[in-house]
C-alpha positions as CSV (number, residue, x, y, z in Angstrom):
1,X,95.7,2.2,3.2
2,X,99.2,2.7,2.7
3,X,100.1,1.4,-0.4
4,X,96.7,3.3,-1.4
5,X,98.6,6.8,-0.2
6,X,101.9,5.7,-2.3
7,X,99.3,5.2,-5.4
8,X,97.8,8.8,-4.6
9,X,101.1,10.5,-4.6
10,X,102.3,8.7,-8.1
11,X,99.6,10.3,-9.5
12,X,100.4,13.2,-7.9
13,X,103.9,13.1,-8.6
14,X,105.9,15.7,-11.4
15,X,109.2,13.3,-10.9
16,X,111.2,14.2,-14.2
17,X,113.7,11.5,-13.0
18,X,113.9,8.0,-11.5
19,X,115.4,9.3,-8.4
20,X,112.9,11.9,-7.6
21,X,110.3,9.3,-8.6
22,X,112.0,6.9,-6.0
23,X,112.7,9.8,-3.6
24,X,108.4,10.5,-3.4
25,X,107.5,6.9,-3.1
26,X,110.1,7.1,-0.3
27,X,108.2,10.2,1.4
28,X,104.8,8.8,0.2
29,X,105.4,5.4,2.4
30,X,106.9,6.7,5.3
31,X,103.9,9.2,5.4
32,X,100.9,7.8,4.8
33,X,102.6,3.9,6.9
34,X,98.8,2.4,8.8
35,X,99.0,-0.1,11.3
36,X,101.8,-2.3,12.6
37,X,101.6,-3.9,8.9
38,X,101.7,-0.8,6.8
39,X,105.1,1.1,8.6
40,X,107.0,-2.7,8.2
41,X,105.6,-2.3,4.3
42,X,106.6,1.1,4.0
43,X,110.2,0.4,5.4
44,X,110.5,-2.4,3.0
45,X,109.4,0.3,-0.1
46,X,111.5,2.3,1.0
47,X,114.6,0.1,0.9
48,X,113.5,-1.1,-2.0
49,X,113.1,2.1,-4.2
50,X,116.1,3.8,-2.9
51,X,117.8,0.8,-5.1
52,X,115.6,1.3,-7.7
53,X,116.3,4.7,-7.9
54,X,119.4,4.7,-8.9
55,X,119.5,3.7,-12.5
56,X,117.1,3.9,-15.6
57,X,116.9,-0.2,-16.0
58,X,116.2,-3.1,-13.8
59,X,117.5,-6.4,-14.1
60,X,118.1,-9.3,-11.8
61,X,121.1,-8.3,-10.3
62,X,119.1,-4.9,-9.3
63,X,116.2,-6.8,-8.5
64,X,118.0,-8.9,-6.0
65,X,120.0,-5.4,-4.2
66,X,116.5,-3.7,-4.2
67,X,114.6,-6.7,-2.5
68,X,117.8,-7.5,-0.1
69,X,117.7,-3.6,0.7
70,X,114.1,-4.1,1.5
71,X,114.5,-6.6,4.0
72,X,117.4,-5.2,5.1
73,X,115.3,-2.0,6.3
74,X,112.4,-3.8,7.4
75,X,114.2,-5.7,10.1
76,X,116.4,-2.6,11.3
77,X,113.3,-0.3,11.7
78,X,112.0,-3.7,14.0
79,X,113.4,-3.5,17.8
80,X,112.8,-6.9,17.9
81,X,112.2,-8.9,14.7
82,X,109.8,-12.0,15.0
83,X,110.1,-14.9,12.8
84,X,106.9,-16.2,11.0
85,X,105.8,-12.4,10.2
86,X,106.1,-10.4,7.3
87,X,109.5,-9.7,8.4
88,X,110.4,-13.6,7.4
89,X,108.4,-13.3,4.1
90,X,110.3,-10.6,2.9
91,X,113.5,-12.0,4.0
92,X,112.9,-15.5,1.9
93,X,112.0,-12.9,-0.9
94,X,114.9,-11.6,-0.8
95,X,117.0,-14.8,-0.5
96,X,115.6,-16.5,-3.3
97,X,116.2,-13.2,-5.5
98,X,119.8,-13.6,-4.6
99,X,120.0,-17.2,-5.9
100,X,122.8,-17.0,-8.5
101,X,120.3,-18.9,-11.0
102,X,117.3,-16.5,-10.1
103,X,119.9,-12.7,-10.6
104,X,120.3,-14.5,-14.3
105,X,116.8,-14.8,-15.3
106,X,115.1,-12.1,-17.0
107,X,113.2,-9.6,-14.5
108,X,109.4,-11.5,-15.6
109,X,111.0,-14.5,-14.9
110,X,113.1,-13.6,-11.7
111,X,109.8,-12.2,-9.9
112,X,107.8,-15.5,-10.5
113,X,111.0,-17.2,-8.7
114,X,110.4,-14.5,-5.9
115,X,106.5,-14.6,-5.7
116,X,106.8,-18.1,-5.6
117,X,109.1,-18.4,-2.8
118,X,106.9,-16.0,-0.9
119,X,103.7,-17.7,-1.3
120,X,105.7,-20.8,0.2
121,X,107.3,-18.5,3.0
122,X,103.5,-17.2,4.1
123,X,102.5,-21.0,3.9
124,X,105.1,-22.3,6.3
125,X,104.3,-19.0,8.9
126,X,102.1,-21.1,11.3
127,X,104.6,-23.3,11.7
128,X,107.0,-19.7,13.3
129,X,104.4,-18.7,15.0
130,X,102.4,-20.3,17.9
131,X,99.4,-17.7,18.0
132,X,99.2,-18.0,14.2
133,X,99.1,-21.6,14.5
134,X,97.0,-21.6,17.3
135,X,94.7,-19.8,15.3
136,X,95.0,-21.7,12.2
137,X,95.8,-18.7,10.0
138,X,98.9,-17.8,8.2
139,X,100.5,-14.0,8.6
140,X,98.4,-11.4,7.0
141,X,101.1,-9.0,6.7
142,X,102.7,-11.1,4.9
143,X,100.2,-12.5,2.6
144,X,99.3,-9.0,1.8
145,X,103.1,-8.1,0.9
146,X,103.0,-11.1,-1.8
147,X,100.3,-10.1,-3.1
148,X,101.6,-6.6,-4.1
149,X,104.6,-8.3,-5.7
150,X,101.9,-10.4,-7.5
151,X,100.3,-7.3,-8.8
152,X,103.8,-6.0,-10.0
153,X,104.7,-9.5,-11.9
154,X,101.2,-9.7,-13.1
155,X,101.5,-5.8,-14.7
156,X,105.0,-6.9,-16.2
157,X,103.1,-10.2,-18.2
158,X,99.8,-8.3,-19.0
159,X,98.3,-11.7,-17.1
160,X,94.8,-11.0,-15.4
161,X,95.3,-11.1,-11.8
162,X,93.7,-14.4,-10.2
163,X,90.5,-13.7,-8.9
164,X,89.7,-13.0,-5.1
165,X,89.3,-16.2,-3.2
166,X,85.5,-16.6,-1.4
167,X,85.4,-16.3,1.8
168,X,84.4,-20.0,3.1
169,X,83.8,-19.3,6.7
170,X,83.4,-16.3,9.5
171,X,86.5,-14.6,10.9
172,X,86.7,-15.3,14.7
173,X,87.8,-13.6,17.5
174,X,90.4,-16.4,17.8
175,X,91.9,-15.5,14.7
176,X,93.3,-12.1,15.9
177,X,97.0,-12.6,17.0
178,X,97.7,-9.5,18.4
179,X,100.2,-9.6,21.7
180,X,98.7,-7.4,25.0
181,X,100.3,-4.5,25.2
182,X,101.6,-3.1,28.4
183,X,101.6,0.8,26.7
184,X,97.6,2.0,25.5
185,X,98.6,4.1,22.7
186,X,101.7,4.4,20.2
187,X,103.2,7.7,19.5
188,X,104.9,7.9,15.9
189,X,107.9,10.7,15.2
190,X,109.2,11.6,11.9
191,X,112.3,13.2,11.7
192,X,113.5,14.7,8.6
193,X,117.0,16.3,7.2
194,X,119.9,16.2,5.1
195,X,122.6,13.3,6.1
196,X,121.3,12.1,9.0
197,X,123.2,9.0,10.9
198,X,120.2,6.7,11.7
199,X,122.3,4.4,13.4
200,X,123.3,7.4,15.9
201,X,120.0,8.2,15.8
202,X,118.5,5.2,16.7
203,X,120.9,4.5,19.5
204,X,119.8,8.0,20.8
205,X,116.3,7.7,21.1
């Protein structure tokens, strides 16, 4: 649901300029965030395109800033980060895009480095997690977070996307990994202005 409200408002969008085309992805994310999953993805977009925004070409170098920014945001908008999520996916992404061999490579190239290490980072989440282990699932978040990156390397090749895996056997209650929650609802805020210190900010609220 989120990224399908980023999609809407591309095709929505009048941007005459990368940065206003960066600056309503931005909006678009934060707006239209579903689910625990969906406001960690639209944190990471957000990092992500405010980096991409800023110039008229991508290469690895700006690949690497905009996927470190991603992660970056995702774990400060997360009171307290947990490992084997798709907090750690993104992380690894971001890592490997770092990799002095990987910020050399063109951008096709690069972002099969990147989707690579992220299908290996969702792999190993079982072993982070006890519930997901427990389960014998890996983190959906993050499976679903590669999977967009696929879609993006696979537009950049012209390559079909793979095809959707059959589903072999019935989801269980057992396989929801969800904590109980003391709290029975969540209440969401959106502030909004010029200049604002989040770090003040945050430490206020």
């Amino acid at each position: 649901k989120t990224m399908e409200g980023i999609v809407a408002e591309l095709d929505r969008s009048d941007a005459a300029t990368t940065a206003q085309l960066a600056a309503d992805v931005q909006r678009a994310a934060t707006m239209e965030a579903k689910g625990n999953s969906g406001v960690i993805l639209s944190t990471i977009v957000r990092g992500m395109a405010r980096v991409l925004g800023e110039g008229t070409q991508v290469d690895g170098g700006v690949m690497a800033e905009a996927f470190r920014a991603g992660a970056t945001s995702a774990y400060q908008a997360v009171k307290l980060p947990v490992e084997g999520t798709m907090l750690t996916v993104i992380r690894e992404m971001a890592e490997e895009s770092e990799l002095p061999d990987v910020r050399a490579l063109p951008v096709v190239e690069s972002l099969a480095r990147v989707v690579a290490r992220g299908d290996d980072a969702v792999r190993r989440t079982p072993d982070m997690l006890d519930k997901l282990r427990e389960a014998g699932v890996v983190d959906a978040g993050g499976a679903g977070l590669v999977e967009l990156v696929r879609g993006v390397l696979h537009e950049l090749t012209g390559e079909p996307l793979p095809d959707v895996p059959e589903v072999t056997q019935e989801i269980t209650e057992e396989s929801i990994h969800h904590e109980e929650s003391e709290y029975r609802y969540c209440t969401v805020f959106v502030v909004e202005g010029d200049a604002l210190d989040l770090d003040a900010l945050h430490a206020s609220l």
